[in-house]
C-alpha positions as CSV (number, residue, x, y, z in Angstrom):
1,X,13.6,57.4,-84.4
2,X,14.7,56.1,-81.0
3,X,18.3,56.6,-81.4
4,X,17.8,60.4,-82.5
5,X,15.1,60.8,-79.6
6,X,18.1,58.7,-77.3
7,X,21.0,61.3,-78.8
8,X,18.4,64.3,-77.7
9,X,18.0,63.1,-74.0
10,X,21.4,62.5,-74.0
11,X,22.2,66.3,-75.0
12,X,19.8,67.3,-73.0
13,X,20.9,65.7,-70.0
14,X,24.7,66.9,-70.7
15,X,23.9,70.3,-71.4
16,X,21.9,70.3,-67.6
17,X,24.5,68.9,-66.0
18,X,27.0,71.3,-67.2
19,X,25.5,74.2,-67.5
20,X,26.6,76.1,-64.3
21,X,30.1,75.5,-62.3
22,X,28.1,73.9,-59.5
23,X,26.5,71.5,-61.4
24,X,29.8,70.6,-63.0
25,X,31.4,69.9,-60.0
26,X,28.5,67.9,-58.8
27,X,29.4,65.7,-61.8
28,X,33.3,65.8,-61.6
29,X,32.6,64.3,-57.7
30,X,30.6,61.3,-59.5
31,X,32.8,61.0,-61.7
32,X,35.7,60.8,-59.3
33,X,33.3,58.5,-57.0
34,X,32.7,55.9,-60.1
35,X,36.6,56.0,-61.1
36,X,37.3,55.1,-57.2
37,X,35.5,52.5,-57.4
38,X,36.6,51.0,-60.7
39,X,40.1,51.2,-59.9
40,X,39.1,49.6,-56.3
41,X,37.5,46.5,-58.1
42,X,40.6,46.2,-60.9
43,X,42.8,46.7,-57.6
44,X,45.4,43.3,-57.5
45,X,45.4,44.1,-53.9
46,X,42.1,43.4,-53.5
47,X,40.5,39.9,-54.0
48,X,38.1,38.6,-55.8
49,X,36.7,36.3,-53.8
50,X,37.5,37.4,-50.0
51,X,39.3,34.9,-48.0
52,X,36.9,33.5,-45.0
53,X,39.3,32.0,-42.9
54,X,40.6,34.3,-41.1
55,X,37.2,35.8,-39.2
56,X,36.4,34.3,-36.0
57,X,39.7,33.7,-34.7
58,X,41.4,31.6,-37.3
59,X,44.5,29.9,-36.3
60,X,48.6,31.0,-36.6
61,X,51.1,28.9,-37.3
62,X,51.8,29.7,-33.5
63,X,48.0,27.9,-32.5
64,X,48.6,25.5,-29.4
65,X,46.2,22.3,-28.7
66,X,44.6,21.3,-25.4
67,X,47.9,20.1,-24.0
68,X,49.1,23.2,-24.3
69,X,52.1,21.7,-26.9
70,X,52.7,23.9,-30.2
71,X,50.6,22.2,-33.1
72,X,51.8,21.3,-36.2
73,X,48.4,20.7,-37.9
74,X,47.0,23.0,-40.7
75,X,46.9,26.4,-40.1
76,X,43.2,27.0,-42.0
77,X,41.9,25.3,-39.3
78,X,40.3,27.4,-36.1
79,X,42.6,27.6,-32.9
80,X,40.5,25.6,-30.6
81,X,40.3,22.9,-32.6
82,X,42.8,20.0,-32.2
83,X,44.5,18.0,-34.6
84,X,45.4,15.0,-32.6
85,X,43.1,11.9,-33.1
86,X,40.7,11.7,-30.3
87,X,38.1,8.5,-29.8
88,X,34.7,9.4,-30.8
89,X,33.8,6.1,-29.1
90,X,33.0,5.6,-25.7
C-alpha cells in the first residue's frame, strides 16, 4: 500500500511540475543546478580533501630565512619560519 500511495505522490508531483512551460523550466534550472554540482564534486580538478598549506602565506621554494640567505628547507613550511637550528637554551 505504500509503494502505490509513494508511485501516486510521485505522479502527482511530476505532473505539477510539468504542467505549464514555466514550471518546466523552473525544473530544467534545478536540474542544470544539481548536474553542476555533481560534475563539480566528480571533477579530477578538484580535490578531495583541500590542501591547507597554502592559506596564510605558505612558503615558495624562493622563502628566505632571517639572514636573508635563500633556504633550502621544506617548502610546506610557513615563510617566517626558519630552518636553521637555533638554541632553545639560554
Amino acid at each position: 500500500m505504500q509503494t502505490v500511495l509513494g508511485g501516486v505522490l510521485a505522479l502527482a508531483l511530476l505532473e505539477a511540475s510539468t504542467s505549464s512551460n514555466e514550471a518546466a523550466g523552473r525544473v530544467g534550472t534545478l536540474l542544470d543546478h544539481i548536474a553542476g554540482g555533481i560534475a563539480h564534486v566528480l571533477s579530477p580538478s578538484v580535490p578531495a580533501i583541500p590542501d591547507l598549506r597554502h592559506k596564510g602565506g605558505a612558503a615558495t621554494s624562493s622563502a628566505t630565512d632571517a639572514s636573508g640567505s635563500s633556504s633550502s628547507g621544506s617548502t610546506t613550511m610557513p615563510a617566517d619560519w626558519s630552518t636553521s637550528a637555533k638554541s632553545i637554551y639560554v
